[in-house]
N, C-alpha and C positions, 0 to 999 in steps of 0.2 A: 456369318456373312450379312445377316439381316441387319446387325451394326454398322457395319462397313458400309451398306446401303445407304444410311442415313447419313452418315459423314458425309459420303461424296454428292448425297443429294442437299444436304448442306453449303457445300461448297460450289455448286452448279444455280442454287438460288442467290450466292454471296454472287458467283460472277455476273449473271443476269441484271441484277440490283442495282451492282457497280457499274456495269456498262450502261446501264439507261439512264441511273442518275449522273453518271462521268460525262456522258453526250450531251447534257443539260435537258435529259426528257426529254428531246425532239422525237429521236428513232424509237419505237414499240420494238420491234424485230429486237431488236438489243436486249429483250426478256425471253426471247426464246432460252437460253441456258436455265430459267429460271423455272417454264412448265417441264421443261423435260426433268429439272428436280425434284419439284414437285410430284408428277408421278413415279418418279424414282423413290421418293421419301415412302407416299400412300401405300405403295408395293412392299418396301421396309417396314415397315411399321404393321404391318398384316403378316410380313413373313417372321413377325416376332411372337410364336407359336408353340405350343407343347407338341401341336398333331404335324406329321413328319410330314403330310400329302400338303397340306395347306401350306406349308412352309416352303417345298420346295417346288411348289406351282407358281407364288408369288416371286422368288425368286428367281424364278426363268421368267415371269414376264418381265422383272426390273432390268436383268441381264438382255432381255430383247427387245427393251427401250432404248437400254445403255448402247445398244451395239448399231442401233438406228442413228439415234444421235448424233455415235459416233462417226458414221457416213455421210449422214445427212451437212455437219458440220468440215469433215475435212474435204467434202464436195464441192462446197458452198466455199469455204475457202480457198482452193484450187482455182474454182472460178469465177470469183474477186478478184483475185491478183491476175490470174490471164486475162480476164475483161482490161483490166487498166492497163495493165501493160501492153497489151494490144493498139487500145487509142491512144500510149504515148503518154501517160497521167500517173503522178503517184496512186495505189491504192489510200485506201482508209485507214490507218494503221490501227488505228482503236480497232474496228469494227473485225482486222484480220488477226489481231492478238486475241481477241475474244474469240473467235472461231477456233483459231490453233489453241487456245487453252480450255475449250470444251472437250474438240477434238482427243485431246490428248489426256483428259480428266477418264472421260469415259473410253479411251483407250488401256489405260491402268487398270479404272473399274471391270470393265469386262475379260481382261487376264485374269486380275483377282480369281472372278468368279467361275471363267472357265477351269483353272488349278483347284479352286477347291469343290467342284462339280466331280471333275476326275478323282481327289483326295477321296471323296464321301463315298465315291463307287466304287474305289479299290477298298475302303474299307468295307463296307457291304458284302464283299467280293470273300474275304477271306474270314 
C-alpha cells in the first residue's frame, strides 16, 4: 500500500498544481490538494520499510490524513455550492471540481487502505 500511497499522493500534488496554476495564481487555497499530497507522499515513502511496526504506523497516519481531507474537502464543497446557491450566484466551478476530485481521490484512497488493513489482519488471523 505504501505504493499506492505515493500514486495518489502524486496525483493530489498534480491536482493542487493544476488548480493554482489553471486560476492563473491568484487563489493559494487551490494548493491545498497539494500539502495534503505531500504529507500523504512523506508517510509513503517512510512506510517503505522492512520493519512491519514502522510500516504500518506510517500508514495509519496517511490513511488518517487521507480520510481528513477527505471531509475536510467534500465539507467544504457542500458548502460552496450552498453558500452560492443561497445568494442566488453560480458557484466556482473550478474551485468545486477541485474539491469533488480531492474529495473523491482520497475517497478511493482510503477504501483502498481500509480493505487492505482488514486483508493483513485476517491474514495475521490465520
Amino acid at each position: 500500500m505504501a505504493k499506492v500511497t505515493l500514486v495518489f499522493a502524486v496525483l493530489l500534488v498534480a491536482l493542487g498544481l493544476a488548480g493554482y496554476l489553471g486560476t492563473g495564481s491568484v487563489h493559494p487555497t487551490a494548493l491545498i490538494p497539494m500539502w495534503f499530497g505531500l504529507a500523504m507522499g512523506a508517510c509513503g515513502f517512510l512506510a517503505i520499510s522492512p520493519s512491519e511496526g514502522r510500516r504500518k504506523l506510517f500508514m495509519h497516519i496517511s490513511v488518517t490524513i487521507g480520510l481528513l481531507g477527505f471531509i475536510g474537502a467534500a465539507a467544504e464543497a457542500l458548502r460552496g455550492y450552498a453558500h452560492a446557491h443561497a445568494q442566488g450566484i453560480e458557484p466556482d466551478h473550478i474551485a468545486l471540481a477541485s474539491k469533488l476530485t480531492m474529495a473523491g481521490l482520497l475517497l478511493i484512497y482510503v477504501n483502498m487502505c481500509v480493505r487492505s488493513f482488514i486483508a493483513a489482519r485476517r491474514a495475521r488471523q490465520e
